[in-house]
C-alpha positions in Angstrom: -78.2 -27.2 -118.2 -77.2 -27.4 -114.7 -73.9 -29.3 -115.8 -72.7 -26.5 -118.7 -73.3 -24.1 -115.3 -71.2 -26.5 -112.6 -68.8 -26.8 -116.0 -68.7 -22.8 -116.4 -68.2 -22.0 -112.6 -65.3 -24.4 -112.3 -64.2 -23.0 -115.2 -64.2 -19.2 -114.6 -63.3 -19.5 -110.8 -60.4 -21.6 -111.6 -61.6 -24.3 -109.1 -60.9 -28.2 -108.8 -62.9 -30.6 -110.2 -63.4 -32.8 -106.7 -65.1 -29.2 -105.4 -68.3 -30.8 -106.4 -67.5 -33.6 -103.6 -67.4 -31.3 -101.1 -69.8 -32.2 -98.5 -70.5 -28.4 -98.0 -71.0 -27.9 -101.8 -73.6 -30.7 -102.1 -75.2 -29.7 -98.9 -75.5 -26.4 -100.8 -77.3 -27.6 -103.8 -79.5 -30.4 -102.4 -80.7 -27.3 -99.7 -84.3 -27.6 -100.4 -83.8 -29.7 -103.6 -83.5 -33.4 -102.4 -83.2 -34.5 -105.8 -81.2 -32.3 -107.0 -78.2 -34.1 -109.5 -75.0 -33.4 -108.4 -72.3 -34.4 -111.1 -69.0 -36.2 -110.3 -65.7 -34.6 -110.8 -65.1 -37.0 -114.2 -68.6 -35.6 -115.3 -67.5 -32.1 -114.8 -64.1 -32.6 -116.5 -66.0 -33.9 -119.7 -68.1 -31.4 -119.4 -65.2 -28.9 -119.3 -63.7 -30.0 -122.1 -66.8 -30.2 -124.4 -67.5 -26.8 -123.5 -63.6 -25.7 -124.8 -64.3 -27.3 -127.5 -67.8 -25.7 -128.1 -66.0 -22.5 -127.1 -63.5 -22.8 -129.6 -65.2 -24.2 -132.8 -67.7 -21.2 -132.4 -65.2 -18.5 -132.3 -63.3 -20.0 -135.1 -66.0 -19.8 -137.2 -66.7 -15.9 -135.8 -63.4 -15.2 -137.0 -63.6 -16.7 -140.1 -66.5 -15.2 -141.0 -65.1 -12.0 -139.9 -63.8 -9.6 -143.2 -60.8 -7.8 -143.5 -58.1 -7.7 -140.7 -58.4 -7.9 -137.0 -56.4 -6.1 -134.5 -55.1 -7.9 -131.5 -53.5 -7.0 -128.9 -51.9 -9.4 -126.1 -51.2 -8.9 -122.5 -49.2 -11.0 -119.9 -48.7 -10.2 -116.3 -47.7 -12.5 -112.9 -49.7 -11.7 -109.9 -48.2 -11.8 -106.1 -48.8 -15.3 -105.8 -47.1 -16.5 -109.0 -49.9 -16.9 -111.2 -49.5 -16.5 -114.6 -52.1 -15.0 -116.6 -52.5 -13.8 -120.2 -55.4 -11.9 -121.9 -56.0 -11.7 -126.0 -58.0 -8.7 -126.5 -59.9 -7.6 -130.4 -62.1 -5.4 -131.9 -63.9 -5.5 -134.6 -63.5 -2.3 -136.9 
């Protein structure tokens, strides 16, 4: 569990994998956990990809299974620092 979590937080904050050998992250999650597993950055890049993969085999089958036609709509914008980001929006009817 707590590597599809470390896998989803790197994911959604867009952040390296060698964050999770910071020495400030780890401090963080061994704080009153001694044991606490900390994953390598190859561990969270494999988790990563499994969980694209997961991702994307489960909303294949979502929109296979979905009946008729689905609208999409697309949108594509730059930010300030050059970023290049791109939404795909639906709705089911």
């Amino acid at each position: 569990m707590f590597s599809v979590v470390t896998a989803r937080w790197v994911s959604e904050s867009v952040r390296p994998f060698r964050i999770v050998q910071d020495c400030c992250y780890r401090w963080l999650q061994k704080e009153g956990r001694l044991k606490c597993y900390i994953p390598s950055q190859e561990t969270v890049s494999q988790d990563v990809k499994k969980l694209y993969n997961y991702t994307k085999e489960k909303l294949a089958s979502e929109l296979q299974a979905q009946e008729g036609e689905i609208p999409i709509a697309i949108d594509c914008w730059t930010l300030p620092n050059h970023c290049a980001w791109m939404s795909i929006m639906t709705t089911r009817t």
